[in-house]
C-alpha positions as CSV (number, residue, x, y, z in Angstrom):
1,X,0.0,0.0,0.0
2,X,1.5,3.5,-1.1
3,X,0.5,6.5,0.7
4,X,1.0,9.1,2.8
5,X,0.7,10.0,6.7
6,X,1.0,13.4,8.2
7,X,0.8,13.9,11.9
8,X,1.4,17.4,14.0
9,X,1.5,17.6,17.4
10,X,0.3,20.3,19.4
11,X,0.6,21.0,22.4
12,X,-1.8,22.7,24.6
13,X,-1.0,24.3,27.9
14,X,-3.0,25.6,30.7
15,X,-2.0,28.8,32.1
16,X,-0.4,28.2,35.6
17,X,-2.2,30.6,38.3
18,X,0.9,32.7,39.3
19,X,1.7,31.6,42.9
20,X,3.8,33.9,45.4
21,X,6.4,31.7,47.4
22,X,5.1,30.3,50.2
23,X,6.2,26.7,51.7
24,X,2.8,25.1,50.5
25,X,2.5,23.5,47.1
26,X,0.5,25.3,44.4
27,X,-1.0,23.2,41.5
28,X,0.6,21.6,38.6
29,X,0.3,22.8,35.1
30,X,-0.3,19.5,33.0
31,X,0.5,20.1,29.4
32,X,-2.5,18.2,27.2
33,X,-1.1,16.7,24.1
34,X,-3.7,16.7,21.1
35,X,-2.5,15.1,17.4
36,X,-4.4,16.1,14.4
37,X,-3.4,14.3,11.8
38,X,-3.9,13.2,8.2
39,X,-3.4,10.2,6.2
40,X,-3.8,9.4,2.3
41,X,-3.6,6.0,0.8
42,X,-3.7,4.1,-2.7
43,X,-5.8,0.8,-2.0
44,X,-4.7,-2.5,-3.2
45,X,-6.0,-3.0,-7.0
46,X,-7.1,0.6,-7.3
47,X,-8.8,3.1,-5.0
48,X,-8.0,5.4,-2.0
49,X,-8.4,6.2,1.2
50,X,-8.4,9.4,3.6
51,X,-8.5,10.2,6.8
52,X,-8.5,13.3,8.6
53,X,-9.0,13.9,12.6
54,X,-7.6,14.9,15.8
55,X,-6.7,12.9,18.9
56,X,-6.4,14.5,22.1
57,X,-5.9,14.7,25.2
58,X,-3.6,11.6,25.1
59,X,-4.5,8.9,27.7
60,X,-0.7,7.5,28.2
61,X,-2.0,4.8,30.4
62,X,-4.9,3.7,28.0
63,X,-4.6,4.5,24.4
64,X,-8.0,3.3,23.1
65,X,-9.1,6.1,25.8
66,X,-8.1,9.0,24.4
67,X,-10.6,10.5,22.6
68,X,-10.9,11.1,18.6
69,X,-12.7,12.4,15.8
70,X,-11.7,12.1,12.3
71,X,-13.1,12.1,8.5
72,X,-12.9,8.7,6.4
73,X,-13.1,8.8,3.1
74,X,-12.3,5.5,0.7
75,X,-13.1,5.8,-3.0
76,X,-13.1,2.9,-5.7
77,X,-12.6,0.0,-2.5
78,X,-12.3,-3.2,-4.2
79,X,-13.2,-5.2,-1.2
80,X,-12.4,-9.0,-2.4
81,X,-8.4,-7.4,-2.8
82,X,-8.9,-5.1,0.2
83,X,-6.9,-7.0,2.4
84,X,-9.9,-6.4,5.2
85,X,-12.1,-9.0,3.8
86,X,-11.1,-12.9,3.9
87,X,-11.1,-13.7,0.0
88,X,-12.6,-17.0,0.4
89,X,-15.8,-15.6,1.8
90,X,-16.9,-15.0,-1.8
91,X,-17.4,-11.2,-0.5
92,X,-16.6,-8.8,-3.8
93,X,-17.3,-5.3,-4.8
94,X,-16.4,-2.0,-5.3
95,X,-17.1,0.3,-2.8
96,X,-17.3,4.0,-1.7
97,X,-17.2,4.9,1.8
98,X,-17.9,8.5,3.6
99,X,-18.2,8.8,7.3
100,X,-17.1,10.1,10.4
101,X,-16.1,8.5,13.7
102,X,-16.2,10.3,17.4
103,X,-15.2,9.1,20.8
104,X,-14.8,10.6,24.4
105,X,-12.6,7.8,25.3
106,X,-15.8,6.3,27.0
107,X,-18.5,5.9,24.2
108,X,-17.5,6.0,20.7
109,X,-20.0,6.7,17.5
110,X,-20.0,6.3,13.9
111,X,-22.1,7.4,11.0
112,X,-21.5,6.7,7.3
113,X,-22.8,6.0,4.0
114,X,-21.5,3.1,2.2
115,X,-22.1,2.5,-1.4
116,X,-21.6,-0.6,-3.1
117,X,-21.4,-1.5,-6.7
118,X,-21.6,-4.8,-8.2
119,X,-21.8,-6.4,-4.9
120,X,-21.3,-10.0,-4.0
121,X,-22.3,-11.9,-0.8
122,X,-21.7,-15.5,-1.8
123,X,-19.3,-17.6,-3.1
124,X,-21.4,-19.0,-6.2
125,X,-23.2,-16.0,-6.5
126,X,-22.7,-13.2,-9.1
127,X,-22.7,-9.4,-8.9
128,X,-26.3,-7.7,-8.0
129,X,-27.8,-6.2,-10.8
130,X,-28.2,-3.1,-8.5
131,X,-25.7,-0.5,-6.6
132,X,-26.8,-0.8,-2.9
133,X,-26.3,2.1,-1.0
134,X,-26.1,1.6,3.1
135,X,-26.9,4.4,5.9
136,X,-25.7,3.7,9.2
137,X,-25.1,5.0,12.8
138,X,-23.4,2.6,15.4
139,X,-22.9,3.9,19.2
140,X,-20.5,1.7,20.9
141,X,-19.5,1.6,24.8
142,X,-15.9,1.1,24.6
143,X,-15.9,-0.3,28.2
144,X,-18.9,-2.8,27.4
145,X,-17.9,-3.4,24.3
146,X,-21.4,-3.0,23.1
147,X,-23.7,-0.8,21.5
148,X,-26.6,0.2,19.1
149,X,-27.4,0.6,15.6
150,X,-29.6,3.3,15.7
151,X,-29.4,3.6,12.1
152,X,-29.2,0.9,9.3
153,X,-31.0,2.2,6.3
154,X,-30.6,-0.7,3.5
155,X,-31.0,0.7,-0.3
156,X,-31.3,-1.6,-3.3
157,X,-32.6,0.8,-6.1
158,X,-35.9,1.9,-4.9
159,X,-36.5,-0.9,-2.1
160,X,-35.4,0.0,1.3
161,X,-35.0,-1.4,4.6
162,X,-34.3,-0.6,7.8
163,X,-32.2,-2.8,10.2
164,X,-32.0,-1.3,13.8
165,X,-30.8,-3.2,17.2
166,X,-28.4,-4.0,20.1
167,X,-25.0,-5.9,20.0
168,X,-22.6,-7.1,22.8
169,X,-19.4,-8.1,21.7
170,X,-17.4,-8.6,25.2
171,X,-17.5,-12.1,25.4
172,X,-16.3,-15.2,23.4
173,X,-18.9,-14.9,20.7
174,X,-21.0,-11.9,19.8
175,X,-24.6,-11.9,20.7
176,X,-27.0,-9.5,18.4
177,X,-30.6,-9.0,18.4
178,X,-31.9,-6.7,15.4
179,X,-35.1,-6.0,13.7
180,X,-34.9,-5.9,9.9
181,X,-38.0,-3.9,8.9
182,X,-39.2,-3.2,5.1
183,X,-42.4,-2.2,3.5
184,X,-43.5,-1.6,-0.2
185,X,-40.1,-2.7,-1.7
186,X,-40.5,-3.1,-5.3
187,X,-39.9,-7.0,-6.7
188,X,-37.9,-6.3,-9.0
189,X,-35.5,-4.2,-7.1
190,X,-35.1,-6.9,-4.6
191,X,-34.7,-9.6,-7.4
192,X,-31.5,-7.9,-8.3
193,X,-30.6,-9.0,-5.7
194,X,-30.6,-12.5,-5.5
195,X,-27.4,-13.2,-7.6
196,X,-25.7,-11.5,-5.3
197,X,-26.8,-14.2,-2.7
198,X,-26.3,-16.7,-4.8
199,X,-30.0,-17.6,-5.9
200,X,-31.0,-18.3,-9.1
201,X,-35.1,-17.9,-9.7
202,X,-36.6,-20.6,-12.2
203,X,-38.9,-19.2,-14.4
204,X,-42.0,-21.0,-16.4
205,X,-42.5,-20.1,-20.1
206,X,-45.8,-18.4,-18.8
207,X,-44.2,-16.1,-16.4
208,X,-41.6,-14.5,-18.8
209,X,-44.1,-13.8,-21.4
210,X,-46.2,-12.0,-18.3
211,X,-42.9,-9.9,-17.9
Protein backbone atom coordinates (compact mmCIF):
# COMPACT_ATOMS: atom_id res chain seq x y z
CA UNK A 1 0.00 0.00 0.00
CA UNK A 2 1.50 3.50 -1.13
CA UNK A 3 0.52 6.50 0.70
CA UNK A 4 1.02 9.09 2.83
CA UNK A 5 0.65 10.00 6.68
CA UNK A 6 0.98 13.35 8.18
CA UNK A 7 0.82 13.87 11.90
CA UNK A 8 1.41 17.44 14.04
CA UNK A 9 1.52 17.65 17.36
CA UNK A 10 0.28 20.33 19.38
CA UNK A 11 0.65 20.96 22.38
CA UNK A 12 -1.82 22.72 24.63
CA UNK A 13 -1.03 24.26 27.94
CA UNK A 14 -2.95 25.58 30.75
CA UNK A 15 -1.96 28.83 32.15
CA UNK A 16 -0.39 28.20 35.60
CA UNK A 17 -2.16 30.64 38.35
CA UNK A 18 0.93 32.73 39.34
CA UNK A 19 1.70 31.64 42.91
CA UNK A 20 3.77 33.91 45.38
CA UNK A 21 6.38 31.68 47.37
CA UNK A 22 5.09 30.32 50.19
CA UNK A 23 6.21 26.66 51.73
CA UNK A 24 2.75 25.07 50.51
CA UNK A 25 2.51 23.48 47.13
CA UNK A 26 0.50 25.26 44.45
CA UNK A 27 -0.98 23.22 41.49
CA UNK A 28 0.55 21.62 38.61
CA UNK A 29 0.27 22.80 35.09
CA UNK A 30 -0.30 19.52 33.05
CA UNK A 31 0.53 20.13 29.42
CA UNK A 32 -2.50 18.17 27.24
CA UNK A 33 -1.12 16.67 24.09
CA UNK A 34 -3.75 16.72 21.12
CA UNK A 35 -2.51 15.05 17.35
CA UNK A 36 -4.45 16.06 14.39
CA UNK A 37 -3.42 14.35 11.75
CA UNK A 38 -3.90 13.16 8.16
CA UNK A 39 -3.39 10.20 6.22
CA UNK A 40 -3.76 9.41 2.27
CA UNK A 41 -3.58 6.00 0.82
CA UNK A 42 -3.71 4.05 -2.73
CA UNK A 43 -5.80 0.76 -2.04
CA UNK A 44 -4.73 -2.46 -3.19
CA UNK A 45 -6.03 -3.00 -7.02
CA UNK A 46 -7.14 0.56 -7.34
CA UNK A 47 -8.84 3.11 -4.97
CA UNK A 48 -8.01 5.44 -2.02
CA UNK A 49 -8.38 6.20 1.25
CA UNK A 50 -8.38 9.44 3.61
CA UNK A 51 -8.49 10.15 6.80
CA UNK A 52 -8.47 13.32 8.57
CA UNK A 53 -8.96 13.87 12.61
CA UNK A 54 -7.62 14.85 15.76
CA UNK A 55 -6.68 12.90 18.86
CA UNK A 56 -6.44 14.48 22.07
CA UNK A 57 -5.94 14.71 25.21
CA UNK A 58 -3.63 11.63 25.06
CA UNK A 59 -4.51 8.88 27.72
CA UNK A 60 -0.69 7.54 28.21
CA UNK A 61 -2.04 4.82 30.41
CA UNK A 62 -4.88 3.65 28.01
CA UNK A 63 -4.59 4.49 24.39
CA UNK A 64 -7.97 3.35 23.05
CA UNK A 65 -9.07 6.08 25.79
CA UNK A 66 -8.06 9.04 24.40
CA UNK A 67 -10.58 10.53 22.59
CA UNK A 68 -10.86 11.12 18.60
CA UNK A 69 -12.71 12.44 15.80
CA UNK A 70 -11.74 12.14 12.34
CA UNK A 71 -13.10 12.11 8.55
CA UNK A 72 -12.90 8.72 6.38
CA UNK A 73 -13.09 8.80 3.07
CA UNK A 74 -12.31 5.51 0.72
CA UNK A 75 -13.11 5.76 -3.01
CA UNK A 76 -13.15 2.93 -5.69
CA UNK A 77 -12.55 -0.02 -2.53
CA UNK A 78 -12.35 -3.22 -4.15
CA UNK A 79 -13.20 -5.22 -1.18
CA UNK A 80 -12.41 -9.01 -2.36
CA UNK A 81 -8.42 -7.38 -2.77
CA UNK A 82 -8.90 -5.10 0.21
CA UNK A 83 -6.93 -7.05 2.40
CA UNK A 84 -9.91 -6.40 5.21
CA UNK A 85 -12.08 -9.04 3.83
CA UNK A 86 -11.11 -12.89 3.91
CA UNK A 87 -11.10 -13.73 -0.03
CA UNK A 88 -12.63 -17.01 0.40
CA UNK A 89 -15.82 -15.56 1.80
CA UNK A 90 -16.86 -15.03 -1.80
CA UNK A 91 -17.43 -11.23 -0.51
CA UNK A 92 -16.59 -8.79 -3.81
CA UNK A 93 -17.34 -5.31 -4.82
CA UNK A 94 -16.41 -1.96 -5.31
CA UNK A 95 -17.13 0.28 -2.75
CA UNK A 96 -17.25 3.99 -1.74
CA UNK A 97 -17.22 4.95 1.80
CA UNK A 98 -17.86 8.46 3.56
CA UNK A 99 -18.20 8.81 7.27
CA UNK A 100 -17.09 10.12 10.35
CA UNK A 101 -16.10 8.52 13.65
CA UNK A 102 -16.22 10.31 17.39
CA UNK A 103 -15.24 9.11 20.76
CA UNK A 104 -14.79 10.57 24.40
CA UNK A 105 -12.63 7.76 25.27
CA UNK A 106 -15.77 6.31 26.98
CA UNK A 107 -18.46 5.88 24.18
CA UNK A 108 -17.45 5.98 20.67
CA UNK A 109 -19.97 6.65 17.46
CA UNK A 110 -20.04 6.33 13.93
CA UNK A 111 -22.09 7.43 11.00
CA UNK A 112 -21.50 6.69 7.28
CA UNK A 113 -22.81 6.04 4.03
CA UNK A 114 -21.51 3.12 2.24
CA UNK A 115 -22.15 2.52 -1.40
CA UNK A 116 -21.57 -0.61 -3.10
CA UNK A 117 -21.40 -1.49 -6.68
CA UNK A 118 -21.61 -4.80 -8.17
CA UNK A 119 -21.77 -6.35 -4.86
CA UNK A 120 -21.30 -10.02 -4.05
CA UNK A 121 -22.27 -11.87 -0.83
CA UNK A 122 -21.68 -15.45 -1.78
CA UNK A 123 -19.28 -17.56 -3.13
CA UNK A 124 -21.44 -18.97 -6.19
CA UNK A 125 -23.18 -15.99 -6.51
CA UNK A 126 -22.67 -13.18 -9.09
CA UNK A 127 -22.66 -9.41 -8.86
CA UNK A 128 -26.31 -7.70 -7.97
CA UNK A 129 -27.84 -6.18 -10.78
CA UNK A 130 -28.19 -3.15 -8.54
CA UNK A 131 -25.71 -0.50 -6.62
CA UNK A 132 -26.79 -0.75 -2.89
CA UNK A 133 -26.31 2.15 -1.00
CA UNK A 134 -26.11 1.60 3.13
CA UNK A 135 -26.89 4.39 5.86
CA UNK A 136 -25.66 3.65 9.22
CA UNK A 137 -25.07 4.98 12.75
CA UNK A 138 -23.44 2.57 15.36
CA UNK A 139 -22.85 3.91 19.25
CA UNK A 140 -20.51 1.69 20.87
CA UNK A 141 -19.50 1.60 24.75
CA UNK A 142 -15.88 1.12 24.65
CA UNK A 143 -15.87 -0.33 28.20
CA UNK A 144 -18.92 -2.75 27.40
CA UNK A 145 -17.95 -3.43 24.28
CA UNK A 146 -21.42 -2.95 23.10
CA UNK A 147 -23.68 -0.83 21.48
CA UNK A 148 -26.63 0.22 19.11
CA UNK A 149 -27.36 0.57 15.61
CA UNK A 150 -29.57 3.34 15.66
CA UNK A 151 -29.40 3.56 12.13
CA UNK A 152 -29.20 0.86 9.35
CA UNK A 153 -30.97 2.21 6.32
CA UNK A 154 -30.59 -0.74 3.52
CA UNK A 155 -30.98 0.66 -0.26
CA UNK A 156 -31.31 -1.60 -3.25
CA UNK A 157 -32.60 0.82 -6.13
CA UNK A 158 -35.89 1.90 -4.89
CA UNK A 159 -36.48 -0.95 -2.14
CA UNK A 160 -35.36 0.01 1.26
CA UNK A 161 -35.01 -1.41 4.64
CA UNK A 162 -34.32 -0.57 7.81
CA UNK A 163 -32.19 -2.75 10.23
CA UNK A 164 -32.05 -1.29 13.82
CA UNK A 165 -30.79 -3.19 17.17
CA UNK A 166 -28.43 -4.02 20.08
CA UNK A 167 -24.96 -5.89 20.02
CA UNK A 168 -22.59 -7.11 22.81
CA UNK A 169 -19.36 -8.13 21.73
CA UNK A 170 -17.42 -8.59 25.21
CA UNK A 171 -17.46 -12.08 25.42
CA UNK A 172 -16.33 -15.18 23.38
CA UNK A 173 -18.92 -14.87 20.71
CA UNK A 174 -20.95 -11.90 19.84
CA UNK A 175 -24.63 -11.88 20.65
CA UNK A 176 -26.97 -9.48 18.40
CA UNK A 177 -30.58 -8.98 18.39
CA UNK A 178 -31.93 -6.73 15.45
CA UNK A 179 -35.10 -6.04 13.69
CA UNK A 180 -34.89 -5.86 9.88
CA UNK A 181 -38.05 -3.88 8.92
CA UNK A 182 -39.21 -3.24 5.08
CA UNK A 183 -42.37 -2.22 3.46
CA UNK A 184 -43.50 -1.61 -0.20
CA UNK A 185 -40.07 -2.75 -1.71
CA UNK A 186 -40.47 -3.13 -5.28
CA UNK A 187 -39.89 -6.97 -6.67
CA UNK A 188 -37.86 -6.27 -8.96
CA UNK A 189 -35.46 -4.25 -7.11
CA UNK A 190 -35.13 -6.92 -4.57
CA UNK A 191 -34.74 -9.65 -7.36
CA UNK A 192 -31.52 -7.95 -8.32
CA UNK A 193 -30.56 -9.00 -5.67
CA UNK A 194 -30.65 -12.45 -5.48
CA UNK A 195 -27.39 -13.19 -7.61
CA UNK A 196 -25.70 -11.53 -5.35
CA UNK A 197 -26.81 -14.18 -2.74
CA UNK A 198 -26.26 -16.69 -4.78
CA UNK A 199 -30.00 -17.55 -5.89
CA UNK A 200 -31.03 -18.35 -9.14
CA UNK A 201 -35.15 -17.93 -9.70
CA UNK A 202 -36.59 -20.56 -12.24
CA UNK A 203 -38.87 -19.18 -14.38
CA UNK A 204 -42.01 -20.99 -16.40
CA UNK A 205 -42.50 -20.12 -20.10
CA UNK A 206 -45.79 -18.37 -18.76
CA UNK A 207 -44.23 -16.06 -16.40
CA UNK A 208 -41.58 -14.53 -18.75
CA UNK A 209 -44.07 -13.79 -21.42
CA UNK A 210 -46.21 -11.98 -18.30
CA UNK A 211 -42.93 -9.85 -17.93
Amino acid sequence: MNGRLTVIACWIVREAAHLRQSSHRGDRTFPHVFLPFKVSANLPSGGSLKLDGTAGPIDASNAAATPLQAKVTIQQMNLATSGFIDPASGISGIADFDGTVTSDGKDAKTSATVKVDKLQVAAKGSPAGNPVEVKYTVSHNLLKQAGTLSQGDIAMGKAVAHLTGVYDAHGATTSINMKLNGQGMPVDDLEAMLPALGVVLLRSRSSRAAR
